[in-house]
C-alpha positions in Angstrom: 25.2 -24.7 -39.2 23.0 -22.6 -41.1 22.6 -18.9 -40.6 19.7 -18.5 -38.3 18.4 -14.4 -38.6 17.1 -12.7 -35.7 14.3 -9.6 -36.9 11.3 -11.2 -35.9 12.2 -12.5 -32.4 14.3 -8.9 -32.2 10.7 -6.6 -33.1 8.7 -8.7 -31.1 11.3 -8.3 -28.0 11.0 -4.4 -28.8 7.2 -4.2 -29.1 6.5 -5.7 -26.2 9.1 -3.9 -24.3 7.6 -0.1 -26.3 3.8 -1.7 -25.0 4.9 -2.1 -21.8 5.9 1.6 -21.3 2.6 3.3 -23.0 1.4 6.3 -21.4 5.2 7.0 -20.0 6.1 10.3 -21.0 8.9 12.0 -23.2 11.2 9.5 -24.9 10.4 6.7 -22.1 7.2 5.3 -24.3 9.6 5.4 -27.6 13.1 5.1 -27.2 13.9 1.2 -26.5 16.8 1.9 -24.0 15.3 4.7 -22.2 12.1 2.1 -22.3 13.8 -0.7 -20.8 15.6 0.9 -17.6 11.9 2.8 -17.2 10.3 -0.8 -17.0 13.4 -2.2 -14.9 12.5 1.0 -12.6 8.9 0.5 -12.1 9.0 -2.6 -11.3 11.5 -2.1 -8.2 9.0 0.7 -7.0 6.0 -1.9 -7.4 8.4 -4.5 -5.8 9.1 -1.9 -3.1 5.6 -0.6 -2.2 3.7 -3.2 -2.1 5.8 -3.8 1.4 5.2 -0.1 2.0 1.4 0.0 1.4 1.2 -2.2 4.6 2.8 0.4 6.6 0.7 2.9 4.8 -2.3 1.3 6.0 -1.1 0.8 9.6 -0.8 4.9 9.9 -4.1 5.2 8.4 -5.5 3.1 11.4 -3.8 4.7 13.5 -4.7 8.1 12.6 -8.7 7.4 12.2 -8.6 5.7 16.0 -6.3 8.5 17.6 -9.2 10.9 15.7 -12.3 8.7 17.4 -10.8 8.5 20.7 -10.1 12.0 20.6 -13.7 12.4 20.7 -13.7 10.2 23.7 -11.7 12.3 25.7 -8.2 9.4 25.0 -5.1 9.7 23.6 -4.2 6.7 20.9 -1.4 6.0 22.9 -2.9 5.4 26.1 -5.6 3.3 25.1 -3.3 0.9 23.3 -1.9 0.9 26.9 -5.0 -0.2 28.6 -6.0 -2.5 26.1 -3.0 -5.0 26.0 -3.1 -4.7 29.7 -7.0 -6.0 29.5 -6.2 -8.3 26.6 -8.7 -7.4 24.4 -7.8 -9.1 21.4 -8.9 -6.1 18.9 -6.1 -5.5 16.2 -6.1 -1.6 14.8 -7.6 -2.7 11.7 -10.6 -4.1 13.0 -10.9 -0.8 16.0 -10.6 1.4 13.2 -13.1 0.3 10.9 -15.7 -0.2 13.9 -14.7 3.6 14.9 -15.6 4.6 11.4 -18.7 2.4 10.7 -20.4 1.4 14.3 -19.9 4.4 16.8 -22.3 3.0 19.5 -20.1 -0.4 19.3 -16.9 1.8 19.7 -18.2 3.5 22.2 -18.7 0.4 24.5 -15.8 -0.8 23.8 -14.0 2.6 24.7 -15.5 2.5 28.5 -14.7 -1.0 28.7 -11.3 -0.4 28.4 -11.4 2.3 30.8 
């Protein structure tokens, strides 16, 4: 079998590995090892928060309803209670963007519930 060499499959392994990792800092963008385990890194954090951006979000919607029904004279917690006990089928996403955008509409819905 003939001698088969590797540079070009080699440099073109390496650049795309060194173009993955511009804008890293220190020897990160330059040094191919150092490269490689900062690529293998961020993708387990992408990996990793992409589940965690859901929570993220879910505390967000939280906190903007517990703030509007604070205004109501409510506490978050007890008008979760009172609206799975009247089965209003509003998830937190939905209750929190009304609360932000349509105050009148929150507000009915508020002395509904109570």
């Amino acid at each position: 079998m003939p001698r088969v060499k590797g540079g070009v499959t080699a440099l073109k392994r390496r650049k795309n590995v060194l173009a993955q990792t511009k804008g890293y800092r220190h020897g990160r963008k330059s040094k191919e090892r150092m490269a490689k385990t900062a690529i293998r890194k961020a993708g387990q954090h992408a990996f990793n928060d992409r589940r965690k951006k859901k929570g993220n979000f879910r505390g967000l919607w939280i906190t903007r309803l517990n703030a509007a029904l604070r205004t109501e004279g409510e506490s978050y917690s007890k008008f979760m209670g009172k609206l799975l006990a009247k089965n209003v089928g509003l998830n937190r996403k939905v209750l929190s963007e009304i609360a932000a955008d349509n105050t009148e509409s929150f507000k009915r819905i508020v002395a509904q519930v109570k």
